[in-house]
C-alpha positions as CSV (number, residue, x, y, z in Angstrom):
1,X,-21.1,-18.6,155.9
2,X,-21.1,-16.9,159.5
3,X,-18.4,-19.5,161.0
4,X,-16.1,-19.4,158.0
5,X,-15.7,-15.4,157.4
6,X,-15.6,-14.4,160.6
7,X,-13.0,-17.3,161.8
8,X,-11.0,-16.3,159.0
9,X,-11.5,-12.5,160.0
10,X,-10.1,-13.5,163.1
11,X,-7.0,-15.9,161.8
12,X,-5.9,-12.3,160.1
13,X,-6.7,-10.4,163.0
14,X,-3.0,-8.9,163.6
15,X,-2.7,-7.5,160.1
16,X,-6.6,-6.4,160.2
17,X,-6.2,-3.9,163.5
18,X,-3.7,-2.6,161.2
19,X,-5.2,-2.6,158.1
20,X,-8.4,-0.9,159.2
21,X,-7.4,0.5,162.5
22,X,-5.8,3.2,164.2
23,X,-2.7,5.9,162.9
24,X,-0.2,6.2,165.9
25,X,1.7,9.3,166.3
26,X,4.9,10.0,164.8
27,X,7.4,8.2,165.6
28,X,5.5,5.1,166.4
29,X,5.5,3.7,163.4
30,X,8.2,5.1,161.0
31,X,6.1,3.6,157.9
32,X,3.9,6.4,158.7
33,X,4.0,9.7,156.5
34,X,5.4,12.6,158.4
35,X,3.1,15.2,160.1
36,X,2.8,18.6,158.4
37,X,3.5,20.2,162.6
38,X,5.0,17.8,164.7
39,X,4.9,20.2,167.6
40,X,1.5,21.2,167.6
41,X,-0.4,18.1,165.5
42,X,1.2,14.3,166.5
43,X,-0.6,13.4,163.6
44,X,-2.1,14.8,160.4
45,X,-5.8,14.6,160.5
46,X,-8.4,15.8,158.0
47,X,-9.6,19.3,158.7
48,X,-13.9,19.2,159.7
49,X,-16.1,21.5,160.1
50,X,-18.2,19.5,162.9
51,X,-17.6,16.4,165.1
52,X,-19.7,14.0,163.8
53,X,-19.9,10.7,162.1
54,X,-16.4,10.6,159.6
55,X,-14.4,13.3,161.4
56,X,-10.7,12.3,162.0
57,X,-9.8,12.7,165.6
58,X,-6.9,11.9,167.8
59,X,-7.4,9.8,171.4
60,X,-4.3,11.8,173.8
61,X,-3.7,8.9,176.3
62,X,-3.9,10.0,179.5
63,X,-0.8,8.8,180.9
64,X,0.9,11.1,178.3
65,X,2.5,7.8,176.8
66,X,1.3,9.0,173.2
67,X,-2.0,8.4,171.8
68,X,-4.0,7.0,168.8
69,X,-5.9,8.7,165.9
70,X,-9.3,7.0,164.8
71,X,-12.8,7.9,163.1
72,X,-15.5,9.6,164.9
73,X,-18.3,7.7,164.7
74,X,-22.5,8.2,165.1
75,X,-23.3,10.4,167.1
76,X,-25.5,10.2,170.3
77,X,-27.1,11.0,173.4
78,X,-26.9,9.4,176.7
79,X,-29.9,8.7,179.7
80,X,-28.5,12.5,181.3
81,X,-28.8,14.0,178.0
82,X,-25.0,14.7,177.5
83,X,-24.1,14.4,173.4
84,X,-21.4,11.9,172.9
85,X,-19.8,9.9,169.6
86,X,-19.6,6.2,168.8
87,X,-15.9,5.1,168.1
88,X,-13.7,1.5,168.3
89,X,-13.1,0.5,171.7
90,X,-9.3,0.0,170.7
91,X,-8.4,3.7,170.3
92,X,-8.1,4.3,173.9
93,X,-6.3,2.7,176.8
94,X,-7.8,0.5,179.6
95,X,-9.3,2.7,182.2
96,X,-7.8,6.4,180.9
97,X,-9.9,9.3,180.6
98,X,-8.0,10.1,177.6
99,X,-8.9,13.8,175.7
100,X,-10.2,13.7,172.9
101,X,-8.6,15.9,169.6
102,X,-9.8,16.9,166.3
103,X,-9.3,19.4,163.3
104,X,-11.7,21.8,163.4
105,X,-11.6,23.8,160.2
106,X,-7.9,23.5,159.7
107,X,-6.8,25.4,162.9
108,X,-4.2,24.4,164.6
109,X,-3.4,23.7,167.6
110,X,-6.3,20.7,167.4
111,X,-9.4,21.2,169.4
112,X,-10.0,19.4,172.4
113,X,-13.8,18.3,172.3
114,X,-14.4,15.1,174.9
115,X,-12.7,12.1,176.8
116,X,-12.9,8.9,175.9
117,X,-15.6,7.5,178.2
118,X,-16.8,3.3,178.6
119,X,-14.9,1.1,176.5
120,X,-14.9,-2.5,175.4
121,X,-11.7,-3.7,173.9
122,X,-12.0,-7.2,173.9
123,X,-9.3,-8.4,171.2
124,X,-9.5,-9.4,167.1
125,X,-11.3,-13.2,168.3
126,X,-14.7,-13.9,166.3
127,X,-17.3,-12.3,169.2
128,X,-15.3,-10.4,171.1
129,X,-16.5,-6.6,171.7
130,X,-14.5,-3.4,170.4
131,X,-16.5,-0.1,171.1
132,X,-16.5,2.9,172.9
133,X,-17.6,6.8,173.5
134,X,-16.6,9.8,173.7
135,X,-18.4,12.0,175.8
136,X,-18.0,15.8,174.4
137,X,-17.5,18.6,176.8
138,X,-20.7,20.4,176.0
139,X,-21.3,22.4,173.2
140,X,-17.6,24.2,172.6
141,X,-17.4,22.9,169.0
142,X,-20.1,21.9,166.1
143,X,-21.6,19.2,166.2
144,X,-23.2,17.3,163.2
145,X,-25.4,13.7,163.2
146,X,-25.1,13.7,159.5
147,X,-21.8,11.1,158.2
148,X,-18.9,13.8,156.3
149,X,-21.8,16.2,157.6
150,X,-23.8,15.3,154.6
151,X,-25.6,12.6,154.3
152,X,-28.5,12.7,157.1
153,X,-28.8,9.6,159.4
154,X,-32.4,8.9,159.9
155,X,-32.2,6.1,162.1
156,X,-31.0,2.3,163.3
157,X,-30.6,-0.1,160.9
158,X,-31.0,-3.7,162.6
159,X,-32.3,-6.5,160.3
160,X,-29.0,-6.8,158.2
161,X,-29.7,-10.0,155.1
162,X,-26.4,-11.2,153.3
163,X,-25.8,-9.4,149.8
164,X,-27.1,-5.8,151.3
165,X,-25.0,-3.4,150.5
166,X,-23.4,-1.7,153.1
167,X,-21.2,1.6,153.4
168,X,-18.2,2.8,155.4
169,X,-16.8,6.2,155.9
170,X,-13.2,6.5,157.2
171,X,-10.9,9.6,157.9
172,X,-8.1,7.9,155.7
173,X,-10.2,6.5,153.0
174,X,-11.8,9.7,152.9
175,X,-15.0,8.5,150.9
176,X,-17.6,6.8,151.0
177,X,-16.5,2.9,150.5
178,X,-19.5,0.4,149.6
179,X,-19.9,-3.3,149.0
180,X,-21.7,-6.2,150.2
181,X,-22.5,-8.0,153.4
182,X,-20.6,-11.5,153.5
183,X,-21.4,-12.5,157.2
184,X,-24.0,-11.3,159.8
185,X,-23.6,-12.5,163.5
186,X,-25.3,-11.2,167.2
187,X,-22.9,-8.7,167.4
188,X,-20.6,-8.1,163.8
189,X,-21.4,-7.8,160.1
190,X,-18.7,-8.5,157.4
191,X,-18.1,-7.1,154.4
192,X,-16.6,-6.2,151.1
193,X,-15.5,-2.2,151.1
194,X,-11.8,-1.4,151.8
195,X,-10.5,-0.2,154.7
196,X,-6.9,2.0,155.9
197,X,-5.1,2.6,158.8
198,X,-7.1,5.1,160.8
199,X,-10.6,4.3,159.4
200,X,-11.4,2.6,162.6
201,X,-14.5,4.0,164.6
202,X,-15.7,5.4,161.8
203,X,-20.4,5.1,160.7
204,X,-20.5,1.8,158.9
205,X,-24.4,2.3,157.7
206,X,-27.3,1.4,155.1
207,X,-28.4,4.4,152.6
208,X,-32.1,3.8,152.2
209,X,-34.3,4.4,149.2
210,X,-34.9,7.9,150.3
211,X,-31.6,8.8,150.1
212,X,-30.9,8.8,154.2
213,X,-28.5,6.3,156.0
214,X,-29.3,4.1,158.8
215,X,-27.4,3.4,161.5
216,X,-25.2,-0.4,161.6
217,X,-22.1,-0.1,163.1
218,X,-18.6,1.0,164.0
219,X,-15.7,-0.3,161.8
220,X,-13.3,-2.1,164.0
221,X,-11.1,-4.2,161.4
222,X,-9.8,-5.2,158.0
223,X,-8.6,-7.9,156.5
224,X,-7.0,-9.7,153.3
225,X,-6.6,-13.3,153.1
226,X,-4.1,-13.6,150.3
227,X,-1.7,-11.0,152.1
228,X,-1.8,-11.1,156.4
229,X,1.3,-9.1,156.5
230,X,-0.5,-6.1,154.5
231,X,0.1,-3.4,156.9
232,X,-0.7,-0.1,156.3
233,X,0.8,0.3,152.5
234,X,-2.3,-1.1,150.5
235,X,-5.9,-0.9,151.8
236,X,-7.8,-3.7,153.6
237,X,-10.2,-5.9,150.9
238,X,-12.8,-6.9,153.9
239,X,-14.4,-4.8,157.2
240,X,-15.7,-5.6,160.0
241,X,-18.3,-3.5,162.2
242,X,-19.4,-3.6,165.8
243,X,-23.3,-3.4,165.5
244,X,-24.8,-0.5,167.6
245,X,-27.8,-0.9,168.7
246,X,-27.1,-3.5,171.3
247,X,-24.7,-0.7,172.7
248,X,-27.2,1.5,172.4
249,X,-29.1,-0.5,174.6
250,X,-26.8,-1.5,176.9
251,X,-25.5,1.8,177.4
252,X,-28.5,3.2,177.6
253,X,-27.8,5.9,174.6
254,X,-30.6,7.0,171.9
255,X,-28.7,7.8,167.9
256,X,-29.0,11.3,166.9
257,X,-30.8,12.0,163.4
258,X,-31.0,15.1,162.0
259,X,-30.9,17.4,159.0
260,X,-27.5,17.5,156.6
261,X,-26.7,21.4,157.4
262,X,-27.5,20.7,161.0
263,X,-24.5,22.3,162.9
264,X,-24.9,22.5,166.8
């Protein structure tokens, strides 16, 4: 089961960073709907009332080439005690300290609230690594653990069993998508929720009996079998997440739980 979905993840991989990936600016990609202020906003993302886990935001490469808009998204703490947020590796540029944007309660123009720190951007090929973070520039905007700044994250979910049902919440999607897990490996789960351009980065997690999510992963990718070539036009069937807790651990960063008013 593990060889067969994630190989065939990966023989879709073009139309998956797609599918459940990133929204470039306008102009980019004409297939894209038009931005409501092209001057101010290069793209249109979701007003929020926190950065947190679900909040659209927009990577400003550094090289002022253009940028990338993705999903925020758990958020966390490093060993120096700075807050930062989880996000796919692929939304930023090799070794550019890009900003950081996001719509903070519908004001324009966006909000700058951190660079994009460490990345991993490995490619779309079975193991290969996609993650990063954002380090936020202290506490000049709201910050929220909860995913949409609602549902509380109580922890890191790490024994994953095939048939869970998992949960993905993406800036495009907009809502809560569920389904469940196909393939489990060291360092990626599979499984059946639909994904759209711009969901990637965005709290792939487990809501427990109590009614509190856990902590699994970032969503990186999408894919449909029966139609490659899907682009952005129809949502992804399948996602794929980048476990967190070996970043955690690698990186050396604890999760951030909280309450789900908690505003910072």
């Amino acid at each position: 089961m593990h060889t067969s979905l994630l190989t065939l993840a990966t023989l879709f991989s073009a139309a998956a960073v797609v599918a459940a990936g990133c929204l470039l600016p306008r102009g980019a990609d004409p297939a894209q709907e038009p931005t409501p202020s092209p001057v101010l906003s290069p793209i249109a993302l979701p007003a929020a009332s926190a950065v947190g886990p679900g909040a659209g935001i927009y990577v400003e490469y550094a090289d002022g080439s253009g940028g990338m808009g993705c999903t925020a998204g758990f958020l966390v703490r490093t060993s120096t005690g700075q807050t930062g947020v989880l996000t796919a590796g692929h939304c930023n540029r090799a070794g550019q300290p890009s900003k950081v944007t996001m719509n903070l309660a519908g004001i324009l123009p966006y909000t700058t609230f951190g660079t994009f720190g460490p990345r991993v951007s490995e490619g779309v090929h079975r193991e290969q690594h996609d993650i990063g973070l954002i380090v936020l520039d202290g506490d000049n905007v709201p910050q929220t653990s909860a995913i949409a700044a609602s549902l509380r994250v109580s922890g890191v979910a790490t024994e994953l069993q095939i048939g869970q049902q998992l949960c993905k919440f993406g800036m495009s999607t907009s809502e809560a998508k569920c389904g469940q897990v196909l393939d489990v490996t060291d360092s990626k789960v599979v499984f059946l929720a639909t994904s759209r351009c711009g969901d990637s980065g965005g709290p792939v997690y487990l809501v427990q009996s109590d009614g509190t999510a856990s902590a699994v992963g970032i969503d990186i990718r999408g894919f449909t079998p029966n139609n490659p070539d899907v682009g952005c036009s129809t949502p992804a069937k399948f996602s794929v997440a980048e476990l967190v807790q070996p970043w955690l651990d690698k990186w050396n960063l604890t999760a951030v739980t909280g309450q789900p008013a908690e505003s910072r």
